[in-house]
Residue, then its C-alpha position, 0 to 999 in steps of 0.5 A: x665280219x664286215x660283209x655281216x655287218x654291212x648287210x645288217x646295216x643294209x638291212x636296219x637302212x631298209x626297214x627304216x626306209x619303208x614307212x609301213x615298217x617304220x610307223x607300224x614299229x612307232x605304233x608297237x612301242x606306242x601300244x607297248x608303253x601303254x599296255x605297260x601304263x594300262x596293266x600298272x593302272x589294273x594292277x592298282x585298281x584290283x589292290x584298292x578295290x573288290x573284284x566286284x569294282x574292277x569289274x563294273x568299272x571295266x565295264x564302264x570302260x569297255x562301254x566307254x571304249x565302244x561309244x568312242x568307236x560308235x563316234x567316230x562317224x566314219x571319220x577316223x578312216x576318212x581322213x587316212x584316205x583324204x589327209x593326203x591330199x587334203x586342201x584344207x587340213x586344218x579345218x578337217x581337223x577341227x571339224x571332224x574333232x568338233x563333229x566326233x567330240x559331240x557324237x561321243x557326248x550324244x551317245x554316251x547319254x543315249x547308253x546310260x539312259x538305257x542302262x536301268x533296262x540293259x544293266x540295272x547293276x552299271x545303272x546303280x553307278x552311272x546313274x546321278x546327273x553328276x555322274x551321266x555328266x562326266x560320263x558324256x564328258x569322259x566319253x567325248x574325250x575317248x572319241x576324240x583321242x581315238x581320231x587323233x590317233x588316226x590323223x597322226x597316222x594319216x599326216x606322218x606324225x607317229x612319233x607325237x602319237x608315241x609320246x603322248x599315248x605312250x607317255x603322258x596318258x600312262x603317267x596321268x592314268x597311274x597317279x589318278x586312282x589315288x587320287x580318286x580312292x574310295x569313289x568306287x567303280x565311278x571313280x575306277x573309270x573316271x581315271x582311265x576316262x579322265x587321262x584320255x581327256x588329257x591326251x586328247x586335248x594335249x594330241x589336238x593341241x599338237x596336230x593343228x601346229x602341224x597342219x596348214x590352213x585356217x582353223x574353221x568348220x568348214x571341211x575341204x572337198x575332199x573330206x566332203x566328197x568320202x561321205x559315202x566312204x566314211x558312211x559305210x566304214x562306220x557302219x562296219x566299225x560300230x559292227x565291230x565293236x558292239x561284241x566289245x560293248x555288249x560282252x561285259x553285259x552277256x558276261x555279267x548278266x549270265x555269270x555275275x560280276x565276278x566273273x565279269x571282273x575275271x573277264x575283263x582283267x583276261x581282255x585287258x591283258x590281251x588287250x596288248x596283241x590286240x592293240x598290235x595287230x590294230x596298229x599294224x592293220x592301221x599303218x598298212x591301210x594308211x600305206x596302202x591308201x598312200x601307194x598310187x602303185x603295186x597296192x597288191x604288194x602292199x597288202x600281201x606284205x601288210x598280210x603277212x606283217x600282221x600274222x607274224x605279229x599275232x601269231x608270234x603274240x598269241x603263242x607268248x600270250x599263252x605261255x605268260x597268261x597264268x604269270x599276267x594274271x597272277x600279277x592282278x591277284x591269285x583269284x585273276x589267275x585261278x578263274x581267267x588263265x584258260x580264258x586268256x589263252x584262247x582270247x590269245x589266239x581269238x586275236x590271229x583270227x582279228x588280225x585276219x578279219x582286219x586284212x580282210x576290211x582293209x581289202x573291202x575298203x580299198x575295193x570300195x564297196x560298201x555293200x560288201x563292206x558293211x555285209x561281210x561285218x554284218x555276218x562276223x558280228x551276228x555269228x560272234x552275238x549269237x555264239x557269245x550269249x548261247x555260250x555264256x552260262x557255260x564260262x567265259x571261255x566260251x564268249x572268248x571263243x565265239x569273238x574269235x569264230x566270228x573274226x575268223x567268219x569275217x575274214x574268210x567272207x572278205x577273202x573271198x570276196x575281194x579274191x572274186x567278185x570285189x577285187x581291188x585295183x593294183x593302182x590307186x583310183x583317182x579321187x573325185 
């Protein structure tokens, strides 16, 4: 018994000594905790207002989420490469907030614009000054939260991010519907939009009391000299997002609002694997940037970590997926439980499409960068709108061949011709 006990202990020791391990559990009981806040909020959401709501406002959202990608200019992957070794943290911080921040506004206003000739429905919503305000607003706000999240990660503050993300952000999300009844779809997203912002301006608050160096705009050279870097990782991230963007649409526009409500519930639901896997990827990245040896190693254990996790996920998943939505209401269940099963294990394909990026951006071509996603995300399109008028089965599907078509192109790129070193180059 105590040879056993010793060896757990061992064991347990290990584990809380390697910081993949370590942050990638923080960030699991992050996603967890906000998951649990997110399907409370949906929960109430599809009890206070028609299917029909629950699905323009979860596009809304979806958009919103995807604009927030879109601003981040490449930045969130920058700093996991140069906060390390920054010179000026502080004031990568608050440039890359303000910069982030502003592209957020810029594109949202850009997409509701749009909206009257891409969806006439979401344009009905979204379409007063007021409204187009604080959806630039909320948008912001998301893009900012979404950088924090990356420099919690690159300064080894995985703890904050757990209770700000996991806690706060929750709390706030589920009191806001009540306080917003009757606003409609608007009011849906405006109180997933407007806890966000809350955590956003609450993680910014706490990074900059654990960064050194004066508070400007004026960025280190290090930050300066990944321009190239950051370029060419948000080329790839908005490739990665824009099925997340422009599905709600395809779903929509062939099937209804209905269906697109039933979709959108299944995608949240799943939202929780595919949150885990992003949060692994993320740390074994960040690792792996932080290794200046044996990054093969580091990788391979990233690698497997990640189809662990979404493989163990994505059988769960399918198991509860009737159990999940019978929880938002009996139509959720009856419409959506097929479609949530196969976007259980379109997520093993994401996972492995995100081991495959990471391989890219440690390799840094960018070339390859930017054409391995280029070809996951056309054959993800292309799939998704011939498939649409069939069910939303079939969208789900074409999201997970497309991560699986990205992810073996990077494999084999990064096995051959694009390989990258065992040992950390040295920054410029």
């Amino acid at each position: 018994m105590t040879t056993l006990t010793t060896a757990v202990g061992g064991k347990v020791r290990a584990v809380r000594a390697d910081p993949m391990l370590t942050n990638s559990a923080l960030m699991l009981a992050t996603t967890v905790l906000m998951a649990g806040g997110g399907a409370v909020f949906w929960v109430i959401a599809a009890r206070l207002a028609t299917p029909g709501d629950v699905g323009v406002a979860g596009s809304l959202v979806a958009a919103g989420d995807s604009l927030a990608l879109f601003a981040q200019l490449g930045l969130n992957i920058a700093v996991l490469r140069t906060m390390p070794t920054s010179s000026r943290r502080a004031a990568d911080v608050v440039t890359a907030s303000v910069v982030v921040a502003a592209a957020g506004a810029a594109f949202a206003l850009v997409y509701v614009l749009l909206l009257p000739l891409t969806s006439p429905r979401l344009a009905d919503v979204v379409g007063s000054p007021v409204t187009i305000g604080l959806f630039c607003v909320l948008v912001a706000g998301t893009a900012l939260n979404v950088l924090s999240d990356s420099i919690f990660l690159a300064i080894d503050r995985v703890r904050s991010y757990l209770w700000l993300n996991g806690v706060l952000m929750g709390v706030v999300k589920c009191v806001l519907p009540f306080l917003l009844a009757g606003a409609g779809a608007f009011g849906l997203y405006g109180s997933v939009g407007g806890a966000v912002l809350c955590c956003a301006l609450a993680s910014v608050w706490v990074i900059l009391r654990h960064v050194p160096g004066r508070r400007s705009l004026s960025p280190s050279p290090e930050l300066l000299a990944s321009r190239r870097f950051a370029a060419a990782g948000w080329v790839t991230y908005v490739l990665t997002v824009v099925p997340l963007l422009v599905f709600p649409l395809i779903v929509i526009n062939a099937l209804g609002s209905s269906a697109g409500g039933a979709y959108f519930i299944s995608f949240q639901v799943v939202g929780l694997l595919h949150a885990v896997v992003l949060a692994v990827s993320s740390s074994a990245y960040a690792e792996s940037e932080r290794a200046l040896h044996h990054r093969h190693r580091v990788v391979r254990k990233g690698g497997l970590t990640l189809l662990v996790c979404s493989l163990a996920g994505a059988l769960a998943m399918s198991v509860a997926a009737p159990y999940f939505l019978a929880i938002f209401g009996q139509h959720y269940a009856d419409t959506g439980t097929t479609t949530l099963r196969v976007l259980s294990f379109a997520v093993v394909g994401a996972a492995f499409n995100y081991w495959s990026m990471m391989r890219l951006r440690l390799a840094s071509n960018l070339a390859a960068m930017i054409g391995v996603q280029l070809v996951s995300t056309v054959v993800m399109l292309v799939l998704a709108v011939a498939l649409a008028p069939y069910g939303t089965v079939w969208v789900a599907a074409a999201w997970g061949i497309g991560h699986v078509v990205g992810g073996l192109l990077g494999l084999v790129l990064t096995s051959t011709v694009v390989r990258f070193p065992d040992d950390a180059p040295v920054m410029p």
